[in-house]
C-alpha positions as semicolon CSV with decimal commas, in nm:
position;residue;x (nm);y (nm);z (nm)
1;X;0,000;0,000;0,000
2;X;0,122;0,363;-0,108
3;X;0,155;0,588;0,152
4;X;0,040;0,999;0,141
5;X;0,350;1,094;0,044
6;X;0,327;0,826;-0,282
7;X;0,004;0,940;-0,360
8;X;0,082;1,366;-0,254
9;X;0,378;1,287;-0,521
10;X;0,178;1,131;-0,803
11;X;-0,085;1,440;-0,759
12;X;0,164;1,664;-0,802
13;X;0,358;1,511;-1,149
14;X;0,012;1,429;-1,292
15;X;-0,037;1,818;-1,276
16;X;0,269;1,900;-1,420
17;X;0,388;2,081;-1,095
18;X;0,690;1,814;-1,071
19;X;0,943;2,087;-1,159
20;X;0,816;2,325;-0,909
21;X;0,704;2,143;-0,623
22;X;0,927;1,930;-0,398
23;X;0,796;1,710;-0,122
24;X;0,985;1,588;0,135
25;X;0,877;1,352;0,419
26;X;1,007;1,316;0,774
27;X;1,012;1,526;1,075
28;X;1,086;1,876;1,089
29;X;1,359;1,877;1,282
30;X;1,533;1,615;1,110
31;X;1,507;1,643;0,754
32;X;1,734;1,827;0,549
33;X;1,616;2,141;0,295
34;X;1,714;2,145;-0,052
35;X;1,784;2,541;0,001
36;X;1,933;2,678;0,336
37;X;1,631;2,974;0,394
38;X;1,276;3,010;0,330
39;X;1,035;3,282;0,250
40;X;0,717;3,150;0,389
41;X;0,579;2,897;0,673
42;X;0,234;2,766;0,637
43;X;0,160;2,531;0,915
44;X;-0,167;2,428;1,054
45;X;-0,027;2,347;1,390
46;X;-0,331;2,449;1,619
47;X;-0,450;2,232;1,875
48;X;-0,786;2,196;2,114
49;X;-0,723;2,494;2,399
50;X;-0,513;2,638;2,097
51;X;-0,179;2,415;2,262
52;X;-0,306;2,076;2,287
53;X;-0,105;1,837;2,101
54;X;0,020;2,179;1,934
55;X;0,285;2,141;1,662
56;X;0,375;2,450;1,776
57;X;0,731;2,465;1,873
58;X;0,818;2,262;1,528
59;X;0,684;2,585;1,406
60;X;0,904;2,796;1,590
61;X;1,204;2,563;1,511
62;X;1,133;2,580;1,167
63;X;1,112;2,977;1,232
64;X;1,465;3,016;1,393
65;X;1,631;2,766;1,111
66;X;1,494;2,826;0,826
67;X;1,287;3,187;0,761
68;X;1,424;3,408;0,577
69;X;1,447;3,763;0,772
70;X;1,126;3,983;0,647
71;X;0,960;3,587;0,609
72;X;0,623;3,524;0,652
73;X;0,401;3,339;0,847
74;X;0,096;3,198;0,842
75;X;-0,108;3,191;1,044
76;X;0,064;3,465;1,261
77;X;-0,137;3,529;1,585
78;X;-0,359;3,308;1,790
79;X;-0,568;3,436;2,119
80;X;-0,687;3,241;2,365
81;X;-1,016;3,324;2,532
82;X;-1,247;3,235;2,857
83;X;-1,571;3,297;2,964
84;X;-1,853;3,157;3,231
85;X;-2,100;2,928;3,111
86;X;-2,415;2,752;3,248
87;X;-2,383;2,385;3,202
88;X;-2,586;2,233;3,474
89;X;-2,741;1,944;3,335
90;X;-2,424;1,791;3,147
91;X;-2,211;1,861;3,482
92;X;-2,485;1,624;3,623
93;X;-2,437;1,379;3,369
94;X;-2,039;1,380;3,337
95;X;-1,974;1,417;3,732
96;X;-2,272;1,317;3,912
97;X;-2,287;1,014;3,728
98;X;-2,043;0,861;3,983
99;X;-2,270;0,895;4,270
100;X;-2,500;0,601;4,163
101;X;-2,364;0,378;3,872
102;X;-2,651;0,079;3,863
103;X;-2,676;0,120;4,229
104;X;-2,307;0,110;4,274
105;X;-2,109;0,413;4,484
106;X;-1,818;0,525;4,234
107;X;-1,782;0,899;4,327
108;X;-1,371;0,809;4,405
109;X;-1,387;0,834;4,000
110;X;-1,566;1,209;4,030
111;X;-1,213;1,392;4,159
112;X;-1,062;1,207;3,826
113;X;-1,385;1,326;3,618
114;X;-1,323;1,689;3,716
115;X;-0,951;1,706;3,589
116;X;-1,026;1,598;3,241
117;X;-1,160;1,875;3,031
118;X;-1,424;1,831;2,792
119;X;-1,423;1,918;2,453
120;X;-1,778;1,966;2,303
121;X;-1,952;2,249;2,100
122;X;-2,112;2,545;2,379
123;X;-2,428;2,696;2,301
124;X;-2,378;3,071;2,322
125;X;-2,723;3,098;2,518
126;X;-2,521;2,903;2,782
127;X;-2,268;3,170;2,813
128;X;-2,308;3,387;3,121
129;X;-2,038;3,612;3,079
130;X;-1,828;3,834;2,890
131;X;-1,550;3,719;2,691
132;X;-1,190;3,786;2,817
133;X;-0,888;3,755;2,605
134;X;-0,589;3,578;2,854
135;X;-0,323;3,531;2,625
136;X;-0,193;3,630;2,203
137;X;0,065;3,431;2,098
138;X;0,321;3,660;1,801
139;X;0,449;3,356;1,575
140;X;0,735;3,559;1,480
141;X;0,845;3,653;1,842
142;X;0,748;3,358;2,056
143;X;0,960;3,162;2,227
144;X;0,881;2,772;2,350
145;X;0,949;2,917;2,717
146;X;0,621;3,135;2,650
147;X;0,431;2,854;2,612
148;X;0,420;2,776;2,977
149;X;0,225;3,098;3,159
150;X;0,057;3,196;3,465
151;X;-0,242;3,480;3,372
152;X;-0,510;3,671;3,521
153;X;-0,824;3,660;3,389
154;X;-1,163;3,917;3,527
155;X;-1,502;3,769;3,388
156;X;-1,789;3,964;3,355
157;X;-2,142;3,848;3,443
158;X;-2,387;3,915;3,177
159;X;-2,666;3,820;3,376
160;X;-2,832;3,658;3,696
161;X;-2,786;3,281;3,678
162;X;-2,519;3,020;3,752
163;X;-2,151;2,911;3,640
164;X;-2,081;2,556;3,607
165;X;-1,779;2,614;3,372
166;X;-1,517;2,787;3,243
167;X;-1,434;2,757;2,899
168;X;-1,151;2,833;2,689
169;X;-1,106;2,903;2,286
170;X;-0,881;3,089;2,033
171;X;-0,870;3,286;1,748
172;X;-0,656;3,274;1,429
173;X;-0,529;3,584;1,223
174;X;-0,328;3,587;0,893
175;X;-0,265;3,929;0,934
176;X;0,029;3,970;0,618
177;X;-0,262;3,860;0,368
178;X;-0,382;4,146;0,136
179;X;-0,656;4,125;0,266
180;X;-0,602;4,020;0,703
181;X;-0,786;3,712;0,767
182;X;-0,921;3,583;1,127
183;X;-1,163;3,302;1,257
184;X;-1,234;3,248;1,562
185;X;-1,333;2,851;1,723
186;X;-1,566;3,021;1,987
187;X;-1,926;2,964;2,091
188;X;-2,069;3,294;1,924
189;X;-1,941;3,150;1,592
190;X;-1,970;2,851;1,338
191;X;-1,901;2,513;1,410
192;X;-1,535;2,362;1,357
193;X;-1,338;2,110;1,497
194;X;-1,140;2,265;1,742
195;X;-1,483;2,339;1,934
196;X;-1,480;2,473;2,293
197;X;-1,287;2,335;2,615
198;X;-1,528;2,297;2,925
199;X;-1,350;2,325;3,259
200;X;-1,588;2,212;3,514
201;X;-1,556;2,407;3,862
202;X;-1,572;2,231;4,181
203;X;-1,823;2,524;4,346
204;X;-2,154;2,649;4,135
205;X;-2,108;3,011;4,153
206;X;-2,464;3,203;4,216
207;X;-2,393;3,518;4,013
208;X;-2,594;3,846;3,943
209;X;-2,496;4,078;3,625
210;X;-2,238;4,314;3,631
211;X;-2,036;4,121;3,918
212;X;-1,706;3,936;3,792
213;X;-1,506;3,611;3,858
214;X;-1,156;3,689;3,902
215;X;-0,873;3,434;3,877
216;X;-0,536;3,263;3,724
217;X;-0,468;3,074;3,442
218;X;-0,172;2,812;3,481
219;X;-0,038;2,633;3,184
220;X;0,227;2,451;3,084
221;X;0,338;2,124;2,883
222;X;0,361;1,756;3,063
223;X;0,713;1,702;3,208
224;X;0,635;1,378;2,996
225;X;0,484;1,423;2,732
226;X;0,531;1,810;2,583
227;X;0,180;1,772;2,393
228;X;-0,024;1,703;2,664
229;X;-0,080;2,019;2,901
230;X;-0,119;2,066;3,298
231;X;-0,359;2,320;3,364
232;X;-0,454;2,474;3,689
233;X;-0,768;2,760;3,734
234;X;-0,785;2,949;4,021
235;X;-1,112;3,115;4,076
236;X;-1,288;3,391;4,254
237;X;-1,645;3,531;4,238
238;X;-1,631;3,892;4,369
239;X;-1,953;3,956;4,523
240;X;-2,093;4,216;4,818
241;X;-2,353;3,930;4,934
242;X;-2,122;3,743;5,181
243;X;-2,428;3,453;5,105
244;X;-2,289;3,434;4,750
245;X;-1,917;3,464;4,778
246;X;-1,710;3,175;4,656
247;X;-1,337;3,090;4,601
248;X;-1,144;2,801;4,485
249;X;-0,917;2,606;4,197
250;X;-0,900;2,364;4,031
251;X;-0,642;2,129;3,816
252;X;-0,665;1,970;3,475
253;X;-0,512;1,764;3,279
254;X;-0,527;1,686;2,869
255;X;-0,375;1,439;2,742
């Protein structure tokens, strides 16, 4: 059996690109370029939560060895974003599953529930909250030491109701087209596959509009395994109804 490079090969010489297209297969960082500098990187290196399973330091090795200076990039920025959503009924399902599983106790398997996120498509009537951008990543300045952070975040509320959730998108820009270019994998926009990341909280926060959820945003790549990510959220409702108030974090892993 051929593999994709066979058949990426035989596309290109049956239209007559032979001459000007070269492939070559193997890692990045260990294959050798038939010209020492390059004009442009196209890479679609993206990940769920933007960094998950992220290609992107291959990008950024490929940056420091090979771009020409003045180079291009695409894409060249990515944003990640949060927000408060209302998610009661699936929390239910995912977490308080455990309590009763055909009339068995299994909640020791609810603290392992919480620390996996979940990646699902968010309705935007679930969102409680404004929008908050935590982090922009500048593919022609970033470093792989940037890729491990520790932000602040302030959401919001929109509105009286609840927050189950935090969850967590980006957006893409091509900003050296003619004409810029940006899409964005949030809930106010259409479907792809990245979708949303749901970070269950361990408290239900009671919240009224115009009061906001202050906290820190902890990533940074598996000591093991550099694509998978350790995430910790540390969260805060700020609130004048001592009734209401709420505080506490929690850690997540994706892998």
């Amino acid at each position: 059996m051929s593999s994709i490079i066979d058949k990426a090969r035989e596309i290109v010489a049956i239209n007559g690109m032979a001459s000007k297209i070269t492939l070559l297969q193997g890692k990045m960082e260990e294959v050798e370029l038939p010209m020492p500098k390059v004009d442009i990187i196209i890479s679609e290196w993206m990940g769920y939560f933007l960094l998950y399973e992220s290609m992107l330091d291959t990008v950024l090795y490929a940056r420091d060895t090979y771009l020409k200076p003045g180079g291009l990039i695409f894409p060249d920025k990515a944003t990640i974003f949060m927000a408060g959503i209302e998610d009661g009924e699936y929390k239910e399902e995912k977490i308080g599953f455990w309590d009763n599983v055909w009339g068995f106790n299994y909640t020791p398997l609810k603290t392992t529930a919480m620390t996996e996120p979940l990646v699902d498509t968010v309705d935007m009537k679930a969102v409680v909250t404004d929008p908050t951008a935590i982090l922009t990543l500048d593919l022609y300045t970033v470093k792989p030491a940037d890729l491990s952070f520790t932000l602040p975040f302030i959401l919001t509320v929109r509105r009286n109701d609840f927050v189950h959730a935090l969850i967590a998108w980006f957006d893409i820009e091509f900003s050296a087209c003619h004409k810029p270019i940006r899409f964005s994998t949030g809930p106010h926009t259409k479907y792809t596959h990245w979708k949303q990341t749901v970070f269950y909280l361990q408290d239900v926060l009671t919240v009224e509009a115009g009061e906001q959820i202050e906290g820190m945003l902890e990533n940074k790549p598996n000591t093991k395994n550099r694509r998978d990510l350790d995430i910790k959220i540390a969260y805060r409702l700020v609130t004048d109804d001592p009734n209401r108030q709420a505080e506490g974090s929690g850690e997540y892993k994706m892998c």
